[in-house]
GUKOL-477621 format. One record per residue: x, y, z of N, C-alpha, C in turn; residue in one letter; residue number from 1. Coordinates in steps of 0.001 Angstrom, whole numbers. Layout:
% GUKOL-477621
ATOM     n_px     n_py     n_pz    ca_px    ca_py    ca_pz     c_px     c_py     c_pz  residuo  num
ATOM        X        Y        Z        X        Y        Z        X        Y        Z        A  NUM
...
This chain:
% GUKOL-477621
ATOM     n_px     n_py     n_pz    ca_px    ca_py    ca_pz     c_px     c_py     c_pz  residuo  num
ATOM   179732   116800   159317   180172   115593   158647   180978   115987   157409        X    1
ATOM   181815   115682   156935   182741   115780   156046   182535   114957   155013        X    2
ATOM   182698   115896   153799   181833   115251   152582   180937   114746   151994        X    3
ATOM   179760   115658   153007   178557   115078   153069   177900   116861   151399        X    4
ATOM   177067   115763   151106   175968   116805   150653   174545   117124   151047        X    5
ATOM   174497   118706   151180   173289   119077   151626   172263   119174   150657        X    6
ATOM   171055   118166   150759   170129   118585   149664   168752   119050   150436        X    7
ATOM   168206   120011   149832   166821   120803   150282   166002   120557   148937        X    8
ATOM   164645   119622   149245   163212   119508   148402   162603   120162   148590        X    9
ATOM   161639   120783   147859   159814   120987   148080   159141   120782   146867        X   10
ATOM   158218   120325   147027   157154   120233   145630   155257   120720   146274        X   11
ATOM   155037   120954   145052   153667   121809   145823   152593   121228   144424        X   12
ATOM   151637   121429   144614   150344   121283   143162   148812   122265   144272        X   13
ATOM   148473   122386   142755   147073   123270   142888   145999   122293   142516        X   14
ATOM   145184   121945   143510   144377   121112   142983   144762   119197   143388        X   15
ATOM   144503   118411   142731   144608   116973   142800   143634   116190   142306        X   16
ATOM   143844   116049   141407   145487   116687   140360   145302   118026   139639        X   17
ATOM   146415   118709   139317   146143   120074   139081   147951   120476   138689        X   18
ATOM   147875   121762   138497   149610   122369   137897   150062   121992   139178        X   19
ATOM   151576   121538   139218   152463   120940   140040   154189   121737   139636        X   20
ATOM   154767   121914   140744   156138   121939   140916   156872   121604   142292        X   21
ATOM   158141   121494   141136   159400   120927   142295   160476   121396   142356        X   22
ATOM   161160   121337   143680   162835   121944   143777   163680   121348   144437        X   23
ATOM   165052   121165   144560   165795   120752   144789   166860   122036   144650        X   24
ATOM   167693   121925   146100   169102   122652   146028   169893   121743   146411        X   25
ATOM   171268   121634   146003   172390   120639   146568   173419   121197   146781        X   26
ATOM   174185   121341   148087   174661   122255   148616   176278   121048   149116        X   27
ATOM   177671   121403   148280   178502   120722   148797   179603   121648   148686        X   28
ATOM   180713   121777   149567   182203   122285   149541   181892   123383   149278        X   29
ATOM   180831   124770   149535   180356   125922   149121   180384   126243   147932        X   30
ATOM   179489   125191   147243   179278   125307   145865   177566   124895   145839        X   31
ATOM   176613   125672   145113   175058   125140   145027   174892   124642   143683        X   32
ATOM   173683   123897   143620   173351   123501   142401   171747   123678   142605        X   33
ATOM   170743   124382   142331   169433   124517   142385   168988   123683   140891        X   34
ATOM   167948   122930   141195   166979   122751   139949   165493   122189   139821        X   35
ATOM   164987   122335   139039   163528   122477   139280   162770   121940   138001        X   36
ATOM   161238   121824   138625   160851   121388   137263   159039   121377   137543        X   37
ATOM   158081   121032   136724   156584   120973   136877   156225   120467   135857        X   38
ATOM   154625   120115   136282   153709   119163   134887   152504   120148   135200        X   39
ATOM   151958   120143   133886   150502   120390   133911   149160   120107   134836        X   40
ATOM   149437   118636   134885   148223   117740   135762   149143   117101   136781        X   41
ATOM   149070   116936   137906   149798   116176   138692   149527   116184   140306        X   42
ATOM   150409   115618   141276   149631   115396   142650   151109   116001   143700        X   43
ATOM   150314   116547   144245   151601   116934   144991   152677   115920   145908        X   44
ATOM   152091   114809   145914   152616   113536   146353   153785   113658   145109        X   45
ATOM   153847   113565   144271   154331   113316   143039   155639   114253   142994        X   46
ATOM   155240   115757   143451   156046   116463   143178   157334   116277   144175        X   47
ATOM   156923   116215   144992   157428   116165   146624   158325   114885   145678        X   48
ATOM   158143   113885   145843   158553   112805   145205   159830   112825   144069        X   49
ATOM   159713   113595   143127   160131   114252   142184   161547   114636   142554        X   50
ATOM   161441   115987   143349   162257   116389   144145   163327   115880   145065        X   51
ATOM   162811   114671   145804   163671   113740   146350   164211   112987   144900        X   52
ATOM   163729   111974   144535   164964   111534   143267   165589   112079   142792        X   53
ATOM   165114   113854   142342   166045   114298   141675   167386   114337   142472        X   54
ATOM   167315   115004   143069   168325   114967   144501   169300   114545   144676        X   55
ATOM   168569   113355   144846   169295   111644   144706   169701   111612   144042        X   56
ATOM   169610   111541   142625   170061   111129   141311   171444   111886   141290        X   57
């Protein structure tokens, strides 16, 4: 598809709730953009979550 962007999530946590992180890569015209982020207390629902908006955004 043409002019599409590729985005790749994951988010993970230890516990529930417990330390949490998230990622995002966005992949367009062979150019990446990775970024990431975590909380202290959190649910891995959340992170996962996280990851998609960022994305999006």
């Amino acid at each position: 598809m043409k002019n599409s962007v590729e985005i790749y999530t994951d988010g993970a946590c230890r516990g529930n709730p417990g330390p949490g992180g998230w990622g995002v890569s966005l992949r367009y015209n062979g150019h990446q953009k990775d970024m990431h982020g975590g909380e202290f207390k959190t649910t891995n629902n959340r992170m996962e979550l996280m990851a998609a908006i960022t994305g999006l955004e």
